[in-house]
PARO-467458 format. One record per atom (N, C-alpha, C): residue in three letters; atom name; z, x, y. Coordinates in Angstrom, 2 decimals, decimal comma, m for minus. Example, Ala and Ser with C-alpha at 12.3 -4.5 7.8 and 13.67 -1.06 7.14 Angstrom:
ALA:N:7,80:13,19:m5,69
ALA:CA:7,80:12,30:m4,50
ALA:C:7,80:13,20:m3,30
SER:N:7,08:12,85:m2,25
SER:CA:7,14:13,67:m1,06
SER:C:7,87:12,90:0,03
//
This chain:
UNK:N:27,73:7,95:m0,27
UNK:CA:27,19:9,29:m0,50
UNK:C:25,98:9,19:m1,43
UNK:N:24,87:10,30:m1,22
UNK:CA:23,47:9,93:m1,70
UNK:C:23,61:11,09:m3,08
UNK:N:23,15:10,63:m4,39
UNK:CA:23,49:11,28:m5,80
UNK:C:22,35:11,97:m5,32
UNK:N:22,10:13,18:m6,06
UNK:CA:21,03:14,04:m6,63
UNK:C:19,89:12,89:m6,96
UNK:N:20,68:12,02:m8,05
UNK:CA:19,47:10,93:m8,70
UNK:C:18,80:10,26:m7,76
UNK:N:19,94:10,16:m6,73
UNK:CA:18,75:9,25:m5,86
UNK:C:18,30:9,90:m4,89
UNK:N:18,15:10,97:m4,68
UNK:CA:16,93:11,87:m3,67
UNK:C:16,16:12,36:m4,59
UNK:N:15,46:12,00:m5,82
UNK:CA:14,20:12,67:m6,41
UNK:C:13,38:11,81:m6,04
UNK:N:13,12:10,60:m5,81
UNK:CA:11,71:9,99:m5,12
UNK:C:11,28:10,83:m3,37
UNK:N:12,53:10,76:m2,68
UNK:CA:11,94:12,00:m2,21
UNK:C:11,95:13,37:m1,50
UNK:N:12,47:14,27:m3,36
UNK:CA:11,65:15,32:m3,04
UNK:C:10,47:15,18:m4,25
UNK:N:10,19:13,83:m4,65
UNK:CA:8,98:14,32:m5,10
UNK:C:7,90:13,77:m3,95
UNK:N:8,00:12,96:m3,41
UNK:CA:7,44:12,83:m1,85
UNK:C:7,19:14,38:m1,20
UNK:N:8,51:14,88:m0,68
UNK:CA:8,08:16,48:0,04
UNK:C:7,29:17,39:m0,93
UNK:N:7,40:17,16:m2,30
UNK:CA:6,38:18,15:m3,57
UNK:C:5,14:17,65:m3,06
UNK:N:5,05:16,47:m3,36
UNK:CA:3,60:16,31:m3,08
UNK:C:3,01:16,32:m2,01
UNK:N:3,61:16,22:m0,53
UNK:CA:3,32:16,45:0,73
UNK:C:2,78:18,21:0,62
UNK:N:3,53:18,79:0,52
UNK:CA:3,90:20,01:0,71
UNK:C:2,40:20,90:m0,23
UNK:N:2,66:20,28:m1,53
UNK:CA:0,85:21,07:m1,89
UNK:C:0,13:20,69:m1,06
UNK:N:0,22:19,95:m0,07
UNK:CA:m1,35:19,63:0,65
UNK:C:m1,73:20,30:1,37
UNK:N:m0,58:21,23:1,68
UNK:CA:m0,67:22,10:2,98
UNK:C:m0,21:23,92:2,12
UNK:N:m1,37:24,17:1,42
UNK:CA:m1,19:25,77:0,97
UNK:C:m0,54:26,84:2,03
UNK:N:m0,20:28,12:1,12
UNK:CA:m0,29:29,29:2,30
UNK:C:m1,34:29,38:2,99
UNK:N:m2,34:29,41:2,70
UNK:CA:m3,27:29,39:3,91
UNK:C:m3,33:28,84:5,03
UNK:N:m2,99:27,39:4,76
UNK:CA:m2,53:27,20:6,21
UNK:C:m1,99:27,47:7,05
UNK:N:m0,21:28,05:6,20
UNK:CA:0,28:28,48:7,51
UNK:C:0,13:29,59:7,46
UNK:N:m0,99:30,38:7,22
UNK:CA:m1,43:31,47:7,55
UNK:C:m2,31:31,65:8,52
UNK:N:m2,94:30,71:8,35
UNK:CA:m3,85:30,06:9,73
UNK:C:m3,04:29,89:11,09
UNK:N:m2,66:29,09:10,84
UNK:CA:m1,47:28,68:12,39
UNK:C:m0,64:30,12:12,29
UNK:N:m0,23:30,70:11,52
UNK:CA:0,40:32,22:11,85
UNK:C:m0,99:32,80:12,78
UNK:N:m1,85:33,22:12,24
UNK:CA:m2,96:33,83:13,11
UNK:C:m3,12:33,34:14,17
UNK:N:m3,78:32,31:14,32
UNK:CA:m4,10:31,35:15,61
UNK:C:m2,80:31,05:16,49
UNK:N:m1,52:31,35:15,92
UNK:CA:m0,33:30,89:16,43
UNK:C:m0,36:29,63:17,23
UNK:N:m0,94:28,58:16,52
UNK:CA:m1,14:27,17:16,58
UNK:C:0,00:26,41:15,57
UNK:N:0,58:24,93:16,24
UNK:CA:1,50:23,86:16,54
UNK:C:1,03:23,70:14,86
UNK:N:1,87:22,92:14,01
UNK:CA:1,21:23,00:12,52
UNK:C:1,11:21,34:12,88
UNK:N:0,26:21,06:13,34
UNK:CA:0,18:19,57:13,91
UNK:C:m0,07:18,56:12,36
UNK:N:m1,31:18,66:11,51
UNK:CA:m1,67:18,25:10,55
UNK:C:m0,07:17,71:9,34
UNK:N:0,28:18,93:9,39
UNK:CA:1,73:19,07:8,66
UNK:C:2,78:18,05:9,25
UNK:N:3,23:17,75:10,55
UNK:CA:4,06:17,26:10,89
UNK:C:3,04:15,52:10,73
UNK:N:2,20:15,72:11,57
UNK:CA:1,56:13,88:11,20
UNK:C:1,88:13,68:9,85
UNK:N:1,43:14,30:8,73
UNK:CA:1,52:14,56:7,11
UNK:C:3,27:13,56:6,82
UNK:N:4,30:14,96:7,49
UNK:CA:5,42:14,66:7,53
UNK:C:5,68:13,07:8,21
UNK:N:5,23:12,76:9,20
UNK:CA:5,99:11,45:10,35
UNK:C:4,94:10,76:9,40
UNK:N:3,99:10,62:8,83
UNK:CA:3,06:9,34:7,97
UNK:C:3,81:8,92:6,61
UNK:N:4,90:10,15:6,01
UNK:CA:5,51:9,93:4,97
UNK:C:6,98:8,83:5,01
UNK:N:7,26:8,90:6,37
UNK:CA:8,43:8,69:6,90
UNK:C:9,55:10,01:6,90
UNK:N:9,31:10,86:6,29
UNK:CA:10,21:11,75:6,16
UNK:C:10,70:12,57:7,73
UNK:N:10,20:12,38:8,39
UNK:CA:10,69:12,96:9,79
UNK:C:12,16:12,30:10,33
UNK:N:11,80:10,55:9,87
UNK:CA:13,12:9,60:10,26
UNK:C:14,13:9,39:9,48
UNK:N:14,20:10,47:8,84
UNK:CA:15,67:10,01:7,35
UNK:C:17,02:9,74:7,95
UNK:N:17,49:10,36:9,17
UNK:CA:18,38:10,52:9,76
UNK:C:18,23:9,51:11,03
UNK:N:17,11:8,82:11,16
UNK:CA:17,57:8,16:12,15
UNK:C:17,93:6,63:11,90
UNK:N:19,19:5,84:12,01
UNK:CA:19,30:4,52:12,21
UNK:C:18,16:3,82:11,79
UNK:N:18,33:2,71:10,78
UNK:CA:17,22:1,98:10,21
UNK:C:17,09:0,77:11,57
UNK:N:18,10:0,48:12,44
UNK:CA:17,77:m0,55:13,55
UNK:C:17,04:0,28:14,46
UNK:N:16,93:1,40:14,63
UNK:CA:15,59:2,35:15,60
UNK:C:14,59:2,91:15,07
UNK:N:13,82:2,17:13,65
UNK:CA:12,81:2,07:12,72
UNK:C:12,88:3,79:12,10
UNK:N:13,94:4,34:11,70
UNK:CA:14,22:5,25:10,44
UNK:C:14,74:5,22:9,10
UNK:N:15,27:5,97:8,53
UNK:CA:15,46:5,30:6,86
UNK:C:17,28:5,10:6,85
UNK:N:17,86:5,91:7,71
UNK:CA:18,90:5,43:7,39
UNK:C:19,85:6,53:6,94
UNK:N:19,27:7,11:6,19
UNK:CA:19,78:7,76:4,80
UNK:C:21,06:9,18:5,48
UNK:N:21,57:9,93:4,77
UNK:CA:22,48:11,03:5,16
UNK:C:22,30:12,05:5,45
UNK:N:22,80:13,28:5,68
UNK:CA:22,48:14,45:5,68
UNK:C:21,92:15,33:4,56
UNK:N:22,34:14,52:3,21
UNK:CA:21,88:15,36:2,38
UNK:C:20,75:14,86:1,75
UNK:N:20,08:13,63:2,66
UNK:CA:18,44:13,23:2,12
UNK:C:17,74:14,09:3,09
UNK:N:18,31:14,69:4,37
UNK:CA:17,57:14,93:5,27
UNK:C:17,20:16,60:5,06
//
């Protein structure tokens, strides 16, 4: 089981992901009602998309409550 202690590397990963992408943006893609594409590459470049998947099918492994 994954402590609190050890999911702060990352949510300070998703903190700092996450300022990169202001309200404005998704205020933008609200208007344009456009795919938040930038955000998810952002997300899959961090690794954070694969927390849940099997580290032998190149993800992290980790549980439900990193994910």
């Amino acid at each position: 089981m994954t402590s609190a202690l050890d999911l702060e590397p990352i949510l300070e990963t998703v903190r700092r992901l996450c300022a990169g992408f202001p309200g404005e943006y998704w205020r933008e893609r609200d208007r344009e009602r456009t795919y938040p594409t930038a955000f998810v590459e952002a997300l899959t470049e961090a690794g954070l998309l694969g927390v849940l998947i099997p580290e032998a099918y190149g993800g992290s492994g980790l549980g439900l409550t990193a994910a």
